[in-house]
N, C-alpha and C positions, 0 to 999 in steps of 0.2 A: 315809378309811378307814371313819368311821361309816355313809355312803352306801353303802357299798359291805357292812357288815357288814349292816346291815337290809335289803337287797335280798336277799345269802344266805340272809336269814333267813326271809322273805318268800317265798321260791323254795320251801325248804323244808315251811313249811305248807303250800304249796299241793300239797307232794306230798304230805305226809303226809293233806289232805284226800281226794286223788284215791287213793289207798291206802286209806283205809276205804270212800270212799264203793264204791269193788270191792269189796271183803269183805263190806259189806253186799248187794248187787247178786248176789254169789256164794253167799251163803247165803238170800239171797229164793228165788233162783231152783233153791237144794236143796230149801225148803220150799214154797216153790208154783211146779213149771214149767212151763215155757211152753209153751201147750197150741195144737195147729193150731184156726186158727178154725175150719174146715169139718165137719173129723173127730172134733174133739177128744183126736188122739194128743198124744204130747209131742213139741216141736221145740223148737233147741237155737236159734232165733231169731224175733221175730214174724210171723204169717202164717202160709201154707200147710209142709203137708207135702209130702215130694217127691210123695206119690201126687196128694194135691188141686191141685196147684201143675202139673201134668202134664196135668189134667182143665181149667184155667183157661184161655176160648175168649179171646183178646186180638183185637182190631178192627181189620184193616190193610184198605190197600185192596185190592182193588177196594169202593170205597163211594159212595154218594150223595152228593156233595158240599155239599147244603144238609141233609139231618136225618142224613148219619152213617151211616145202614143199610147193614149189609154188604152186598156181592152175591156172588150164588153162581157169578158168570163175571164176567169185565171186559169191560163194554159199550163201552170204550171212554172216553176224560175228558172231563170235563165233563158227563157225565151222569145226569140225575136220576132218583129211585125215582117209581114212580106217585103215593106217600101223597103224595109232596111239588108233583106237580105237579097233582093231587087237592084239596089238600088247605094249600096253602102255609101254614108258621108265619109270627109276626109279628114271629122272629128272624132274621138271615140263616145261619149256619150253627152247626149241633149235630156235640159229637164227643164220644166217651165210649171208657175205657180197654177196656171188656169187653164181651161179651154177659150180657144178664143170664139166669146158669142156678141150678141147685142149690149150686155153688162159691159165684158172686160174688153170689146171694143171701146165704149163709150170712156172708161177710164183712160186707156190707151191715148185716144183723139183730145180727152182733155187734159191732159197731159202735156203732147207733143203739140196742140195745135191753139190747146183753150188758155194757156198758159195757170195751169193749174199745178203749177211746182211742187205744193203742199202735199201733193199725193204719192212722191218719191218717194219719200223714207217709210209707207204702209207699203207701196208696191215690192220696195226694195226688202221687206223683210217676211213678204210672203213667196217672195222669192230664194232669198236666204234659206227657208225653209223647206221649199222644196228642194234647195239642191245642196243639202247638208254633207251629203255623202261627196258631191262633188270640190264642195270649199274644203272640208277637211285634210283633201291630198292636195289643194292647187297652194301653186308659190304665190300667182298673182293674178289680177284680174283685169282684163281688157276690154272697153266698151269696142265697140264697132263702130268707125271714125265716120262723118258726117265730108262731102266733100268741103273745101272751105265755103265755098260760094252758099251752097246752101245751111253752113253754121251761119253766114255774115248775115242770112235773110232771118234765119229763125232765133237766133240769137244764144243759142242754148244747142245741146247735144240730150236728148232726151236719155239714151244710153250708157252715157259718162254719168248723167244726175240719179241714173239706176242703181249703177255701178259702184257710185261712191256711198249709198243707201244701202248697198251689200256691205260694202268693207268695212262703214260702221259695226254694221251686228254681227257680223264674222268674223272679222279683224283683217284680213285676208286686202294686201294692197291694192291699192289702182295703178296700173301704168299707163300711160295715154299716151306716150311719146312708140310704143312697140308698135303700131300699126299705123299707117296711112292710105288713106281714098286718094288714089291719084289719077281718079277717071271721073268724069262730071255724069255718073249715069242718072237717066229719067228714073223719077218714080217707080217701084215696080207692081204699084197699085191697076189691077186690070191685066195685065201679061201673062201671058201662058208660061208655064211650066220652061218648055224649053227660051223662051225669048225672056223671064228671069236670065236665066243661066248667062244667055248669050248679052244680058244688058249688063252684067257684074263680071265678065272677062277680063282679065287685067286689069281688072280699077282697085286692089287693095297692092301693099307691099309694105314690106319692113324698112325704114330709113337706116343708115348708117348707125343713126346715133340711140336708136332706139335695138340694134343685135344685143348689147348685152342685157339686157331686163329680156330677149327671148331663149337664147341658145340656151341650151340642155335646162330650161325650167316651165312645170306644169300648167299650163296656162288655160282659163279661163274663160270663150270669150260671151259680156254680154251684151243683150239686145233687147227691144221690148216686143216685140212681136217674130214669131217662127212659124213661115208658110211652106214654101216649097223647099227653103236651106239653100237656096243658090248663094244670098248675099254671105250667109255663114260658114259657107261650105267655101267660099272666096277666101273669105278673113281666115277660114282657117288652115287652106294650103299656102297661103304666104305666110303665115307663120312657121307651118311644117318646113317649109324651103327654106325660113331663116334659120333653122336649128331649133326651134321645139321640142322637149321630151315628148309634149303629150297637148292635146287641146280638146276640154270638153267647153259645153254649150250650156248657158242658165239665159231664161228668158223669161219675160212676166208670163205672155200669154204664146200659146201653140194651136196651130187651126190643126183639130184631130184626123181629120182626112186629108193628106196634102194632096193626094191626087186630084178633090175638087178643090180646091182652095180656090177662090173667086174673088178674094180683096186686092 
């Protein structure tokens, strides 16, 4: 009977916990609500409002099967975009849940900059989504490391809160220790194609203590934004040099044209 009265009892707190912590949750949300990322109207859940959520381009195929790029016909499968056969990355394939426009900008920005965390685990799972094909084969998954200085300013890694938003709905690990930013590069917001490339030279690598979560396993890496692939295309010949089997790319959002890319 005593087992049975403290279990009662037990049951009990835990509803009267889940009973405030509503009330509290219900009255947050009278005194600050929740606002569409894009628009900034009020929505009665995180994310878009039906207008911005209706404007939001999602990425099916027909697409290039190694960088992602939508096409604007079906050439038929298996077939590759010119960038890619141009221009081949030194990952095997990129997918990304959106195009990057004004909408999945604005998610992105309030995300990384508006401190809008809440929107991780939606972005993280229409991401998931698009790159089902690629979680299915990967061991684990690796955000794309923040130098320290600018973690210690922004206080968060937008990329690990993505990352770990995948591995919920995939199941598919995080490892954060398999890659490091050991170069303080600018911004590559505004840089051309080639001054990308030449700002993210030597600024990734594999630490000592991070080779065994890389060598001979399928690795992952992700990011919230995919332009020109320099910084990707970094993270992902330092992995290859660490011993990598294989390194594909998942990103929330991909600018469809990287030749103009302008962000």
């Amino acid at each position: 009977m005593g087992e049975l009265a403290s279990l009662v009892s037990t049951r009990r707190r835990r509803r009267a916990a889940e009973l405030v912590r509503a009330a509290l949750n219900a009255a947050l949300d009278l005194a600050l609500p929740r606002l569409c990322a894009a628009c900034r109207e009020p929505v009665t859940g995180p994310g878009l409002c039906p207008a911005c959520w209706s404007k939001l381009s999602f990425i099916t195929r027909p697409y290039c099967e190694r960088l992602g790029i939508p096409f604007m016909y079906d050439p038929g499968p298996g077939i590759l975009s010119m960038e890619a056969l141009a221009d081949p990355p030194a990952y095997r394939r990129a997918r990304a849940a959106v195009r990057f426009d004004d909408i999945s900008r604005a998610l992105v920005h309030a995300l990384k900059y508006g401190d809008r965390l809440d929107l991780a685990p939606m972005m993280g799972r229409w991401i998931s989504h698009a790159g089902r094909e690629l979680l299915a084969e990967a061991d684990a998954l690796v955000p794309v490391p923040l130098h320290w200085r600018r973690l210690w300013t922004r206080r968060f890694n937008q990329s690990a809160m993505l990352a770990a938003a995948i591995s919920t709905a995939s199941g598919v690990p995080v490892v954060t220790t398999a890659l490091k930013r050991v170069k303080a590069t600018v911004q590559q917001v505004g840089l051309t194609r080639p001054q990308r490339a030449a700002n993210v030279q030597g600024a990734f690598r594999v630490p000592d203590e991070g080779k065994p979560a890389v060598v001979s396993r399928r690795l992952v890496l992700v990011d919230d934004v995919l332009t020109s692939g320099a910084t990707i295309d970094g993270c992902a010949r330092a992995l290859l040099r660490a011993g990598a089997a294989n390194v594909d790319v998942l990103v929330f959002a991909r600018v469809a044209d990287p030749v103009r890319a302008s962000i």
